[in-house]
C-alpha positions in Angstrom: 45.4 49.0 138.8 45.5 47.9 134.8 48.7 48.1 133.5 49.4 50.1 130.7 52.1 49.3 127.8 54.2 52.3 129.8 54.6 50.3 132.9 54.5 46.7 131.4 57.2 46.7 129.1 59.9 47.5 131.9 58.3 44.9 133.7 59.1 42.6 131.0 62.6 43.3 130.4 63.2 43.2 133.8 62.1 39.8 133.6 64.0 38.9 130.5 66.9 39.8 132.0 66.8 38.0 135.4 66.1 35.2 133.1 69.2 35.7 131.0 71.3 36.3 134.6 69.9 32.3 135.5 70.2 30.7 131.9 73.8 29.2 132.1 76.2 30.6 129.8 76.9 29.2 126.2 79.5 26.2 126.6 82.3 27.3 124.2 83.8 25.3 121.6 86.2 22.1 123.4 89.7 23.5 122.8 91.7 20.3 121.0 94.6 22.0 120.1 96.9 20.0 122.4 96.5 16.6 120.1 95.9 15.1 116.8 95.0 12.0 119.6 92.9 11.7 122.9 91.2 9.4 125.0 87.4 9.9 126.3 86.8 9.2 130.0 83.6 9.4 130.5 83.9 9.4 133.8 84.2 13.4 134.3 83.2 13.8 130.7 87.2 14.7 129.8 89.3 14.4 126.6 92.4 13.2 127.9 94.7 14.4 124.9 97.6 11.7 124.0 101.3 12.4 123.3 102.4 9.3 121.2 99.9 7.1 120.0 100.8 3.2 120.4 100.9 2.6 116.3 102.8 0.7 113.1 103.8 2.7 110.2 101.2 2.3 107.5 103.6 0.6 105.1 104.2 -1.9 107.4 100.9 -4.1 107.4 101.1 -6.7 105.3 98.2 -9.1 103.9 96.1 -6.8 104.2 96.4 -4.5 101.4 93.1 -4.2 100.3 91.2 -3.7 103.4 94.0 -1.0 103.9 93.8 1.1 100.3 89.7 1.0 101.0 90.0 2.1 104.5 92.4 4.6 103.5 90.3 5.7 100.4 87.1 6.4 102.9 89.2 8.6 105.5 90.7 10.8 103.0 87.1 11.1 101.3 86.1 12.5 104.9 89.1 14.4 106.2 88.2 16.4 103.0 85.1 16.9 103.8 83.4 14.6 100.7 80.7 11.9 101.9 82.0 9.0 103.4 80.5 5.8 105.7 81.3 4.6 109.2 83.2 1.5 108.8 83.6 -2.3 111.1 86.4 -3.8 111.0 85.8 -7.3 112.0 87.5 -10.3 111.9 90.0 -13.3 113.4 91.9 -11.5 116.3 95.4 -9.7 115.9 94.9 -9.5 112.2 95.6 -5.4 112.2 92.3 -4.6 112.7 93.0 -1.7 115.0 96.1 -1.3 113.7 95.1 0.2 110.2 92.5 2.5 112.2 95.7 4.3 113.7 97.8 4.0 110.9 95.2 5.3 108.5 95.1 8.3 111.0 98.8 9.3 111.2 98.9 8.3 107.2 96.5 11.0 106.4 97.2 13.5 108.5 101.1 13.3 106.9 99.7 15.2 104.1 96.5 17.3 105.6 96.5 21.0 106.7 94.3 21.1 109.3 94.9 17.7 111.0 92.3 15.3 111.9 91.6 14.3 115.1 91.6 10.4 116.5 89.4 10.3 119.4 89.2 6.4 121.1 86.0 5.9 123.1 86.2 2.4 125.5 83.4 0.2 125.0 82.4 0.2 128.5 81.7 3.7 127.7 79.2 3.2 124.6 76.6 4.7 126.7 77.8 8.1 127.2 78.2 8.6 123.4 75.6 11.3 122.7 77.6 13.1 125.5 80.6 13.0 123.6 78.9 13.5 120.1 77.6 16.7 121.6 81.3 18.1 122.5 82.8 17.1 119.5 79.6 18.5 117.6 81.0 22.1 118.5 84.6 21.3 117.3 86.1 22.7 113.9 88.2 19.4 113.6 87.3 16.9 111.9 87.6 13.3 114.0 87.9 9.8 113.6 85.7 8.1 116.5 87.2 4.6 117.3 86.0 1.8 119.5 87.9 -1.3 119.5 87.1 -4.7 119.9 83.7 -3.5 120.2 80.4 -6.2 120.7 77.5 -6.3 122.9 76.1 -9.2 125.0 72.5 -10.6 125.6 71.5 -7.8 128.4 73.4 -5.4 127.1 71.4 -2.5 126.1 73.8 0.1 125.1 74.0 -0.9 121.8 70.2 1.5 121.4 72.5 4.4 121.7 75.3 3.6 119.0 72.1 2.7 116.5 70.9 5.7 117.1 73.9 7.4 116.7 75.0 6.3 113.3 71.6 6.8 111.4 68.3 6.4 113.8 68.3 9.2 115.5 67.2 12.7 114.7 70.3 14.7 115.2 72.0 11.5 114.1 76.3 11.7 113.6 77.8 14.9 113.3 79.0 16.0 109.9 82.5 16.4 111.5 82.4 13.0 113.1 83.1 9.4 111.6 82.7 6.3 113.5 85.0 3.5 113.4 84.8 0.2 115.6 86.4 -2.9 115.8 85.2 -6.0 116.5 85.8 -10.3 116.4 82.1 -10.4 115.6 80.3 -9.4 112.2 77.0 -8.6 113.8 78.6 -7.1 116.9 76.9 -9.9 119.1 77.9 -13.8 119.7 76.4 -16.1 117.3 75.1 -17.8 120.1 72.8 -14.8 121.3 71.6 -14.9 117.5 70.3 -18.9 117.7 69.4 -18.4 121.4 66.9 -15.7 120.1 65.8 -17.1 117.0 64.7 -20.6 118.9 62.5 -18.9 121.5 61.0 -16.1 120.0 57.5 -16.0 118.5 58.8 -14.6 115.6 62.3 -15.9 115.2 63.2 -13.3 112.1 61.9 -10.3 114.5 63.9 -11.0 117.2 66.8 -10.5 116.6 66.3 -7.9 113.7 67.0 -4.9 116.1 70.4 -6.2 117.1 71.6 -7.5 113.8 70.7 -4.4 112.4 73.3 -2.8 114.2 75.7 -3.7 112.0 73.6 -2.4 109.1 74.3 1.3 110.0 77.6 0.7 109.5 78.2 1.7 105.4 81.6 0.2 105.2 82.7 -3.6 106.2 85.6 -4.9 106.0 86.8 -8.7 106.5 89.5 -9.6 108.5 91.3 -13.4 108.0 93.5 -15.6 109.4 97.2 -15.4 107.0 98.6 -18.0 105.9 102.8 -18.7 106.3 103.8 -16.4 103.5 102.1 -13.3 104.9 103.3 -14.2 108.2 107.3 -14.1 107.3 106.9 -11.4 104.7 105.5 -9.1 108.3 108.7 -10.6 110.3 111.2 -9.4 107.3 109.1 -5.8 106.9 109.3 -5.2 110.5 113.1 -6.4 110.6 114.1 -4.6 107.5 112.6 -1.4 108.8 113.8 -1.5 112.3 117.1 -2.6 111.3 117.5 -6.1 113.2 120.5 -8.0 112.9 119.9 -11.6 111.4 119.3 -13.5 108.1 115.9 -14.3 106.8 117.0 -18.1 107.3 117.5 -17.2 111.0 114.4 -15.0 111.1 111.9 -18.0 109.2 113.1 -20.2 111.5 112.7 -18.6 114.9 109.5 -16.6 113.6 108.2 -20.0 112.7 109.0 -21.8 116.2 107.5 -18.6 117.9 104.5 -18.7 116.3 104.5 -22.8 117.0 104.3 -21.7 121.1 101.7 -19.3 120.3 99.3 -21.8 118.0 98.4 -19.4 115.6 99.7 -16.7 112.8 98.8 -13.0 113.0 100.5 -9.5 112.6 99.9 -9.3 116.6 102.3 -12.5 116.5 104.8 -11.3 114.5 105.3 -8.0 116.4 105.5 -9.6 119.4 108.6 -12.0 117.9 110.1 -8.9 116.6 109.7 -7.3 120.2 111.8 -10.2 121.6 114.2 -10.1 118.8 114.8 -6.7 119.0 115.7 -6.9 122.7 118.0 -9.2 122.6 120.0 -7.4 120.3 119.7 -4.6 122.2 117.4 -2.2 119.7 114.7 0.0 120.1 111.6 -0.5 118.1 110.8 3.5 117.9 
């Protein structure tokens, strides 16, 4: 028997809506209320919100003024919603690298309404990104995604999904989303890797080209040195001026200097772990 438009339209919305019954329902907006912090474990997919984040007042870092004002500059262009780049931070180790990320965080949220978000994302976990990009993607917040010390070896192929991430791809970062990463390396990959490929490759320029352009996507870079002895004292007197430490500068040189002696080099990682010791033998808190 031909069906006529009387009996064929409440065949079709019967249809319709055993189809709506099976399509799965709408996956609300992540509620991150509980933080201006939280940790992604991608693993379960979670946002694991933090309660005190592990950080140095932004006055504190010294010798590295510049990289700081610039950093600084670009977060408060994007907490305001105003264009702004993904940055890499790369450079000598413990030279306040990550530091400044979570100082530049608390710095402008001092002063913002609606507070933006820091959300940390391991590097073993690089490759569940676009999972994470989606959740956040639904989020009112505004958030600062930060990798530290973050670099990729020969095999490695998860860099293809942070490429495509900042720029590449077609739904590309989220308006509400910047990405900032970490790193010892300026290309993200061991120099090695980079002469390894060039010396066995038909054509050396292409070879590596894919990886190195990695670093490209990134809009903002900023150099991280070694300090010299200057810098190095003027971070021991900041930190032992603001915690309130009991001891002369003469005292403080002297010791900072033979600590960092043991340690063979000078960084802001060195200095707060000589204020660490100081501070607990006098007894002090550094919170």
């Amino acid at each position: 028997m031909a069906m006529t438009d009387e009996t064929l339209i409440p065949v079709l919305e019967r249809i319709a809506n055993a189809l709506e019954r099976l399509a799965p329902a709408p996956t609300p907006p992540p509620d991150l209320s509980a933080s201006d912090a939280y940790v992604w474990q991608a693993d379960g997919a979670r946002l694991i919100a933090i309660d005190k984040v592990n950080r140095v007042e932004f006055a504190l870092l010294q010798g590295i003024e510049r990289q700081a004002e610039t950093l600084l500059q670009n977060t408060r262009q994007f907490a305001t919603g105003n264009p702004a780049n993904n940055a890499l931070l790369w450079g000598a180790r413990g030279t306040g690298k990550s530091s400044l990320v979570k100082a530049v965080h608390a710095e402008i949220n001092r002063n913002l309404k609606e507070a933006l978000l820091l959300v940390e994302i391991h590097r073993e976990d690089i490759a569940s990104l676009p999972r994470l990009l989606d959740i956040l993607r639904t989020s009112a917040r505004r958030t600062v995604l930060f990798c530290d010390d973050l670099s990729f070896d020969a095999q490695d192929q998860d860099y293809k999904s942070l490429k495509a991430v900042l720029e590449g791809g077609v739904e590309g970062r989220p308006e509400n989303v910047i990405f900032y990463a970490t790193s010892n390396r300026r290309h993200l990959m061991a120099r090695d890797m980079i002469e390894n490929e060039r010396s066995t490759a038909i054509n050396r320029s292409e070879s590596t080209e894919e990886k190195v352009s990695l670093s490209d996507r990134f809009g903002l870079w900023l150099g991280f040195h070694n300090m010299d002895q200057a810098t190095y004292f003027a971070i021991c007197e900041g930190y032992a001026a603001y915690f309130g430490l009991d001891i002369t500068t003469d005292d403080l040189r002297a010791q900072a200097l033979e600590w960092s002696m043991t340690r063979g080099s000078r960084s802001g990682r060195v200095a707060w772990q000589f204020i660490q010791d100081v501070a607990g033998k006098q007894g002090k808190p550094l919170s």
